[in-house]
BAKE-85844 format. One record per residue (C-alpha): residue number from 1; residue in one letter; x, y, z. Coordinates in steps of 0.05 Angstrom, whole numbers, plus 5000, padded with zeros to 4 digits. Example, Ala and Ser with C-alpha at 12.3 -4.5 7.8 and 13.67 -1.06 7.14 Angstrom:
BEGIN
R	1	A	5246	4910	5156
R	2	S	5273	4979	5143
END
This chain:
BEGIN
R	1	X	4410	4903	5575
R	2	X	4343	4913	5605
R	3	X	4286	4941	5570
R	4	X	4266	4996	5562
R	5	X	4183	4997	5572
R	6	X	4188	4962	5636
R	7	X	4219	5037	5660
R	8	X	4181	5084	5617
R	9	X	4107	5060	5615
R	10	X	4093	5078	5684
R	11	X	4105	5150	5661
R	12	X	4061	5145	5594
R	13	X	4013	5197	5613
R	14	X	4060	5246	5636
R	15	X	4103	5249	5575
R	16	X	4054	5316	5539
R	17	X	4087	5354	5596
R	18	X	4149	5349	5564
R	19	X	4146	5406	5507
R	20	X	4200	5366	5465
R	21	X	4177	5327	5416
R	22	X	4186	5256	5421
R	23	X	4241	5226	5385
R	24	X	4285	5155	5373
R	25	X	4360	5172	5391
R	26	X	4401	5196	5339
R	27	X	4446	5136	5324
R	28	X	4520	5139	5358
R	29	X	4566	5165	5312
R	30	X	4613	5120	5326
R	31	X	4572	5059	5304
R	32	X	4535	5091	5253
R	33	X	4581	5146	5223
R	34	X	4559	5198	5163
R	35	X	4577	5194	5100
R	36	X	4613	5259	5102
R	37	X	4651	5228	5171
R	38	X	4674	5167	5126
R	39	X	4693	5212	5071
R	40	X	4744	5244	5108
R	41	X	4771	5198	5143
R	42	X	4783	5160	5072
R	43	X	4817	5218	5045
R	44	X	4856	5230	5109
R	45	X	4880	5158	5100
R	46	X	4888	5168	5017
R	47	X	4933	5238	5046
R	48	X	4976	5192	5099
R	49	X	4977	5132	5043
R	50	X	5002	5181	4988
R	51	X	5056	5213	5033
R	52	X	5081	5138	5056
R	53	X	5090	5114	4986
R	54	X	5120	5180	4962
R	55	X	5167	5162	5005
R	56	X	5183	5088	4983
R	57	X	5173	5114	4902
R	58	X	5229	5172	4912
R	59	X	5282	5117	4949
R	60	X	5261	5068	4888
R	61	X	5271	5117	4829
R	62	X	5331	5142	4864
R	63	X	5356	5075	4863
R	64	X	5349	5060	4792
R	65	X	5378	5127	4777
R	66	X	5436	5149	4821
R	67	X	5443	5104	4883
R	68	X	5472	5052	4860
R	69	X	5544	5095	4842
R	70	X	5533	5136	4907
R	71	X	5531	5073	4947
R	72	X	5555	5016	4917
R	73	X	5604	5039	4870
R	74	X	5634	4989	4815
R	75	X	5668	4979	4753
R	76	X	5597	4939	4728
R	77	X	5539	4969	4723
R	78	X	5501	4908	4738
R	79	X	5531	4895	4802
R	80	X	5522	4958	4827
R	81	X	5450	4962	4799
R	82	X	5438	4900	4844
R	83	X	5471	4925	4900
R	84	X	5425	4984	4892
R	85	X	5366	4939	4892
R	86	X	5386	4896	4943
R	87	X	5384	4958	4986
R	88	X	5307	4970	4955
R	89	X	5297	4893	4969
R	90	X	5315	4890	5039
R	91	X	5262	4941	5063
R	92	X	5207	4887	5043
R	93	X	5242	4836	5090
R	94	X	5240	4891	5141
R	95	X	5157	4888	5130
R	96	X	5140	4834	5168
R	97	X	5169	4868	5228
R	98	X	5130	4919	5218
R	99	X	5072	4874	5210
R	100	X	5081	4839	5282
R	101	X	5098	4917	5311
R	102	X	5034	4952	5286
R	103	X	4992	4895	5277
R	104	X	4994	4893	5348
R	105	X	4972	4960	5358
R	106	X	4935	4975	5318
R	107	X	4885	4901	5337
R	108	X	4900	4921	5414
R	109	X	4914	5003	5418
R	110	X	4883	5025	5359
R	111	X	4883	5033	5287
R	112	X	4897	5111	5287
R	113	X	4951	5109	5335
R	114	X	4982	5051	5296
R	115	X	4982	5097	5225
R	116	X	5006	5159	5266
R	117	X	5078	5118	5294
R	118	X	5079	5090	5226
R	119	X	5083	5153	5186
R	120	X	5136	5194	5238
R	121	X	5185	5133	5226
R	122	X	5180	5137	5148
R	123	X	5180	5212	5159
R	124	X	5247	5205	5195
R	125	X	5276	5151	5158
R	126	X	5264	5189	5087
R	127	X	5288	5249	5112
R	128	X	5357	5211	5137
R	129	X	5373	5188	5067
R	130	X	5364	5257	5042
R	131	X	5423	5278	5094
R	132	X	5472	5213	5087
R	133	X	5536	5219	5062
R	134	X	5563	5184	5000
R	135	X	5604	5131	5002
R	136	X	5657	5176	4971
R	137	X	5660	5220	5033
R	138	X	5641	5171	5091
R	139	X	5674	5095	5062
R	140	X	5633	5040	5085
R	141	X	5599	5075	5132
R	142	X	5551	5106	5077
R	143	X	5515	5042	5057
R	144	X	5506	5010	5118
R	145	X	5472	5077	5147
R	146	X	5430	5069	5084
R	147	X	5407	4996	5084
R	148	X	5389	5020	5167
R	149	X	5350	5078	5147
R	150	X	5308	5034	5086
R	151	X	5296	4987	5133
R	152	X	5263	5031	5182
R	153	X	5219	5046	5125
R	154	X	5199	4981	5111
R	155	X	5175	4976	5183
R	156	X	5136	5034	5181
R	157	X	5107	5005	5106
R	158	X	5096	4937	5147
R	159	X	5032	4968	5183
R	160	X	5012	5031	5133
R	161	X	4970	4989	5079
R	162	X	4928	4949	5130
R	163	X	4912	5004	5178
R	164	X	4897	5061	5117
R	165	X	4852	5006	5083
R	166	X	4818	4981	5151
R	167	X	4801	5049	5179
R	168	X	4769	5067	5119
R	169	X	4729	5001	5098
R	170	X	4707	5008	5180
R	171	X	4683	5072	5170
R	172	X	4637	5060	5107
R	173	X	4571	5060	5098
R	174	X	4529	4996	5078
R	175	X	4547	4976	5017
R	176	X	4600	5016	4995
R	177	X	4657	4987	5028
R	178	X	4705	4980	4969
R	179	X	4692	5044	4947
R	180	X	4717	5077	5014
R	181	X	4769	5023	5022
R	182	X	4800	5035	4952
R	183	X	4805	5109	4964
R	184	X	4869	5104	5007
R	185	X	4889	5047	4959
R	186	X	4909	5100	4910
R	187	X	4962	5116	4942
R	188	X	5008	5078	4921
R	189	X	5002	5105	4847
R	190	X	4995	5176	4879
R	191	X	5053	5180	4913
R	192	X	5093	5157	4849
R	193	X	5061	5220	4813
R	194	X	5074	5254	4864
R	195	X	5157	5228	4864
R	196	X	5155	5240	4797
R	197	X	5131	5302	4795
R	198	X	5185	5326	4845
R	199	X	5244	5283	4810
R	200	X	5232	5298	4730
R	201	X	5232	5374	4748
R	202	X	5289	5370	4788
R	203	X	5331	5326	4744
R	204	X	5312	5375	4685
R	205	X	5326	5438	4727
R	206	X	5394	5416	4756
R	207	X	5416	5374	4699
R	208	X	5453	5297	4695
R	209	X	5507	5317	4737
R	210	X	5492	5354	4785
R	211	X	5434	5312	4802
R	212	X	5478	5251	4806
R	213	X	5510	5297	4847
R	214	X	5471	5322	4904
R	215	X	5402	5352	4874
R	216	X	5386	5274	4886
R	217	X	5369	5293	4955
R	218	X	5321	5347	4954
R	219	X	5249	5299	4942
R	220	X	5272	5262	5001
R	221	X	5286	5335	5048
R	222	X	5217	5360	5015
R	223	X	5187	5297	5045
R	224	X	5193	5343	5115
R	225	X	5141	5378	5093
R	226	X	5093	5324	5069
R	227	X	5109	5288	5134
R	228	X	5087	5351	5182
R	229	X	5013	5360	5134
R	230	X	5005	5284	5134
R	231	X	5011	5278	5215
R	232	X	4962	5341	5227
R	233	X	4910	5306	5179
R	234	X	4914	5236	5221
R	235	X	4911	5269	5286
R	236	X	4842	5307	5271
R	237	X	4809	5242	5255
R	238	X	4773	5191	5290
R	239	X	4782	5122	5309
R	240	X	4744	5065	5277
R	241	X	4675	5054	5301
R	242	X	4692	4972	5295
R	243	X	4745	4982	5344
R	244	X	4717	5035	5383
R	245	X	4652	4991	5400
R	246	X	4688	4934	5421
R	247	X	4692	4932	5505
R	248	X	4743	4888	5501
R	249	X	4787	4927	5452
R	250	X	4806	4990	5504
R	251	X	4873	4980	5535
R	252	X	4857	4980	5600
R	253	X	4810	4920	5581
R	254	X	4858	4896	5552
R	255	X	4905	4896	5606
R	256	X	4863	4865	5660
R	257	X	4828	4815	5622
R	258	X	4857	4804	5548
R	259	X	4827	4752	5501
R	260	X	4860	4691	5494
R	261	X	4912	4700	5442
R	262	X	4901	4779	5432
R	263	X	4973	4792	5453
R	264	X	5003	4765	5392
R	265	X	4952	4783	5335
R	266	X	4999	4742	5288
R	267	X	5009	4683	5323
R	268	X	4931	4676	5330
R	269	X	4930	4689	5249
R	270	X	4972	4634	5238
R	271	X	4947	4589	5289
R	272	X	4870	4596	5264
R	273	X	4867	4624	5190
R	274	X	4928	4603	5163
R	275	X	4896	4582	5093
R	276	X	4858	4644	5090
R	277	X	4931	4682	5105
R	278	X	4962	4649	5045
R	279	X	4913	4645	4999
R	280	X	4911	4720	5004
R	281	X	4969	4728	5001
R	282	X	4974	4690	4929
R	283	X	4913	4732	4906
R	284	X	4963	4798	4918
R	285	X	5026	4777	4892
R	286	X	5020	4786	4815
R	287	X	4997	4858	4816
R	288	X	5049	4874	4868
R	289	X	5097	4841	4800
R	290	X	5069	4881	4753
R	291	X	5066	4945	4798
R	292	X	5138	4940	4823
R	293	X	5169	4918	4751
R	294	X	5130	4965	4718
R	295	X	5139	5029	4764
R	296	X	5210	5011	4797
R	297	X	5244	4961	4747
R	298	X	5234	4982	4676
R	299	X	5256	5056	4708
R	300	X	5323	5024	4699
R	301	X	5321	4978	4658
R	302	X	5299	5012	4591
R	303	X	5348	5065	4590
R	304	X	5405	5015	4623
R	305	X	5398	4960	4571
R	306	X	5353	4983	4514
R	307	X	5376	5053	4507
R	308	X	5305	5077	4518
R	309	X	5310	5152	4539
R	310	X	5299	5164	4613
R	311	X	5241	5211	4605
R	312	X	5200	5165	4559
R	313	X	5204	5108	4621
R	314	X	5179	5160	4671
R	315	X	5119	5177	4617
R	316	X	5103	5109	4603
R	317	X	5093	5096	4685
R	318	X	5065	5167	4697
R	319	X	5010	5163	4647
R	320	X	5002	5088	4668
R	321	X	4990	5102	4740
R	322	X	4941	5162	4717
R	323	X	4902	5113	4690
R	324	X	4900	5064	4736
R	325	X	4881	5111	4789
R	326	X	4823	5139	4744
R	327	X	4802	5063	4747
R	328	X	4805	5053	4823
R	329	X	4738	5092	4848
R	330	X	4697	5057	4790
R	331	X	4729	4984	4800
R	332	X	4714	4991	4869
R	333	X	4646	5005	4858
R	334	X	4630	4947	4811
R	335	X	4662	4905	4865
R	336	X	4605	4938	4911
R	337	X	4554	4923	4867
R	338	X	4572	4851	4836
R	339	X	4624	4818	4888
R	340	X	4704	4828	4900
R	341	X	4723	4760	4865
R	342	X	4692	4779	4786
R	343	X	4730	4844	4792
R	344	X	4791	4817	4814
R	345	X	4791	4747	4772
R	346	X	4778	4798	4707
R	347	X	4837	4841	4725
R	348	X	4880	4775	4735
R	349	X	4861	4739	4666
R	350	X	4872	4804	4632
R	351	X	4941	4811	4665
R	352	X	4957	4739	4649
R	353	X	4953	4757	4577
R	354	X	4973	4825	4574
R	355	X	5040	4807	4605
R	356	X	5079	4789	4554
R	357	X	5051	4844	4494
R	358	X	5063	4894	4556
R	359	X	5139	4886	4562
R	360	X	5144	4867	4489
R	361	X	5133	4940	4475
R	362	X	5196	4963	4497
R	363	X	5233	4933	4451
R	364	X	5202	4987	4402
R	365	X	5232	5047	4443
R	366	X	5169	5090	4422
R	367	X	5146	5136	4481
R	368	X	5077	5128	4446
R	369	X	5067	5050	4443
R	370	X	5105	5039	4510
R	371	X	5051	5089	4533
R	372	X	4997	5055	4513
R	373	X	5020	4981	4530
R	374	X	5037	5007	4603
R	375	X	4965	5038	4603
R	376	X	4931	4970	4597
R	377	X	4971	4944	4641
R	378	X	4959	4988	4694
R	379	X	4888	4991	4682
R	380	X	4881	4917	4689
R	381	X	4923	4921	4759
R	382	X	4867	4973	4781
R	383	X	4815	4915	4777
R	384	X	4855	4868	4814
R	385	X	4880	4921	4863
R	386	X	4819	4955	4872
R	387	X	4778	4914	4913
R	388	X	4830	4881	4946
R	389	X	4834	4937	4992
R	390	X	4758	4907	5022
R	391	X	4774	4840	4999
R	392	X	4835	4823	5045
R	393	X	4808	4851	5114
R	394	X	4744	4816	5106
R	395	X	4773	4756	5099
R	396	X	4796	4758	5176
R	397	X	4752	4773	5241
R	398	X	4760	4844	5277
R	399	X	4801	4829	5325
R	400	X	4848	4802	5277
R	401	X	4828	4844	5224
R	402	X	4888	4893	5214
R	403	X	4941	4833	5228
R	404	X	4904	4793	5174
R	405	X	4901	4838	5122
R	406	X	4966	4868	5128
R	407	X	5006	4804	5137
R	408	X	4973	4783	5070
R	409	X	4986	4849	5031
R	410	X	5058	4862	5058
R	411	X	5084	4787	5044
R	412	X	5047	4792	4981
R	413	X	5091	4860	4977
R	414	X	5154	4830	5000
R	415	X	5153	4762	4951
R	416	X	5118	4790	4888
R	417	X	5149	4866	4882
R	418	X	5197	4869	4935
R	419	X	5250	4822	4898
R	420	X	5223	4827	4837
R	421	X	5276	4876	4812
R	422	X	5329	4831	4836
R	423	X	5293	4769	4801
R	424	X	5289	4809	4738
R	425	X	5356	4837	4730
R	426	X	5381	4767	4752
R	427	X	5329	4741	4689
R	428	X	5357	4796	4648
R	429	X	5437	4768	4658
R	430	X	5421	4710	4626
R	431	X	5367	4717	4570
R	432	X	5369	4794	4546
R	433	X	5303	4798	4528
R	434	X	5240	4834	4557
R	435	X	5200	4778	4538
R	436	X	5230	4746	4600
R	437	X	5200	4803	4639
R	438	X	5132	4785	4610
R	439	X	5135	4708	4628
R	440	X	5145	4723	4701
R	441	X	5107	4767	4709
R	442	X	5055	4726	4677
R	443	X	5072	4664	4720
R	444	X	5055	4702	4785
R	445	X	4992	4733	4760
R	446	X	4977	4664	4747
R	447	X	4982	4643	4809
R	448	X	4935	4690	4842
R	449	X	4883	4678	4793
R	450	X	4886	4606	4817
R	451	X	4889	4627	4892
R	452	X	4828	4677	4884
R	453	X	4791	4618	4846
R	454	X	4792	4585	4920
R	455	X	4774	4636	4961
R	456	X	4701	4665	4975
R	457	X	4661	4716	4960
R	458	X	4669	4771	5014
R	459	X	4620	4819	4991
R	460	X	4568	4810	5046
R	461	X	4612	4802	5111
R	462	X	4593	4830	5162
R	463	X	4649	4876	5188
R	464	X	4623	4845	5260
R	465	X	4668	4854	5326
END
């Protein structure tokens, strides 16, 4: 780029005939955006986020409540339980598709349009279940139009995480990427309020039966709704300023003269940053455990197999969650301030040990001390959670930025929370004990202490293009 005073000295002594004062040029808003820009586009992502995992909480409290007899019915509970959750587990395996499918756009297209596409399929796919017919009315057909539908939403989950996360951290000011990062990251724990909020009410209101009987379906027909408000939010916002800068990232420039590589974001990953891919995803998979068992599993399994009262499991999670959300902005700030790794390797010790007293408390059956244990637990996931939502993408370059860090989230998804349930209740056929709960959960928390122990500091990364 040439310079500028070669042009403009010439014309020195002319420039008082210019009334305006001088001035440097404001800086591009696409490179350097406000903090009120960033803002919104965080909460616009938290909105789309929430909305996605509303949708993914209502199938999985469903499932430990009432899909398992719609679907899969059997003379054992257990079987169909696991038939139920097989269903829940085979949207994970779905998330790697989604991964390769979005990853690609949103590294080569753009990471707006990618979380636009994503959130219409999970839209249509939660809205399908609400309108399937039972296996009672339509045989065989019934569950194999619901393991299709639940896998459609675990491609649209494959590219939601990385490209909420990434537009956000992209848009943050210096030195508070975390913060603006971990924003959308609460989504997750919103949109279980949020499914709770919709399903307690409703199973009060309609009552046992007739909820087992089809008041099960209205939080996945309200989802409509969410769907439509989530869409017009992601539409009015812009696209990253990382992306947007880079000349090479536009699809036509794309098309005439793409990187080496670029058309396959994953195969790149793997080809170039494979430790960096699986270390990450290590240093995800025990809070994906503890979230999954804690907010999907023990749904079931305290009122299946302890007696615990339904209510008191929904309590225990809700009040949980609260907390842990209360905990994101302030975790994510510390993470700002001090590094991503202290943060995250407190939240994983702390989980290591809290394991085992945290599923120990159900044995009590008392609302108030499975309250409190699933508090602490949650709390601790916040720190570990947190700042992974910077951590992950700046592991990985720009280009491969949105493949990187949702390949490691997702997988971490898929192996640590996604067949968890199954695990457990597998665990829970053979030594009937929640101890057992606490051990394995323990184990994987375990190992991503060990895997963030051997990854860096990614605090002062440039988010270069």
């Amino acid at each position: 780029m040439p310079e500028l005073p070669s042009h403009t000295a010439p014309n020195a002594v002319s420039a008082p005939i210019d009334p305006r004062p001088s001035a440097s040029p404001p800086p591009s808003p696409a490179v350097s955006p406000a903090g009120a820009k960033a803002s919104r586009v965080a909460a616009a992502s938290l909105v789309g986020t929430t909305i996605e995992y509303y949708d993914f909480a209502v199938y999985g409290t469903a499932s430990a409540l009432v899909l398992g007899p719609a679907f899969f019915p059997s003379d054992n509970a257990t079987v169909s339980s696991l038939a139920a959750f097989l269903t829940f587990a085979a949207a994970f395996l779905a998330r790697p598709v989604g991964v390769m499918l979005f990853g690609t756009i949103g590294d080569r297209i753009g990471r707006r349009r990618a979380l636009v596409v994503s959130l219409m399929l999970m839209g249509v796919a939660t809205v399908g279940v609400g309108l399937l017919p039972t296996y009672e009315t339509a045989g065989l057909l019934a569950p194999v139009l619901l393991v299709t539908l639940r896998l459609l939403q675990g491609v649209s989950m494959g590219g939601e995480w990385g490209g909420a996360v990434l537009l956000a951290a992209e848009h943050a000011p210096p030195g508070r990427r975390a913060l603006y990062a971990s924003i959308p990251n609460a989504g997750p724990s919103l949109g279980f309020l949020l499914s709770t909020a919709v399903i307690l009410p409703t199973l009060n209101l309609a009552g046992r039966d007739a909820f087992t009987d089809w008041a099960w379906r209205i939080p996945f027909l309200l989802s409509t709704v969410l769907v439509v408000v989530g869409l017009w939010v992601r539409t009015t916002i812009s696209e990253s300023p990382v992306f947007a800068s880079a000349p090479d990232r536009t699809p036509r420039a794309l098309a005439e003269t793409p990187a080496a590589g670029s058309r396959f974001p994953l195969g790149t990953l793997l080809a170039r940053h494979p430790r960096r891919l699986f270390l990450g995803i290590g240093a995800a998979l025990g809070g994906s455990a503890v979230y999954y068992l804690t907010i999907v599993y023990s749904l079931s399994y305290g009122p299946k197999e302890l007696g615990i009262d339904r209510n008191t499991m929904l309590i225990a999670a809700s009040v949980g969650s609260a907390a842990g959300i209360a905990l994101t902005l302030p975790a994510a700030r510390l993470a700002d301030r001090i590094g991503r790794r202290p943060v995250m390797l407190t939240g994983a010790v702390g989980s290591v040990l809290w394991a085992v007293p945290m599923y120990a408390s159900l044995s009590s059956g008392d609302v108030w001390v499975i309250t409190g244990a699933y508090t602490v637990g949650l709390m601790l996931l916040a720190l570990m959670f947190s700042p992974v939502a910077a951590f992950l993408p700046e592991l990985f370059p720009a280009r491969l930025r949105y493949t990187g860090a949702s390949a490691a989230f997702i997988l971490a998804n898929t192996f640590g929370g996604g067949f968890a349930p199954l695990v457990a209740t597998w665990l829970n056929s053979h030594w009937e004990s929640p101890l057992v709960l606490g051990f394995y959960t323990g184990g994987l928390c375990l190992l991503s202490l060990v895997c963030l122990l051997a990854l860096p500091e990614t605090r002062d990364h440039e988010f270069d293009v």
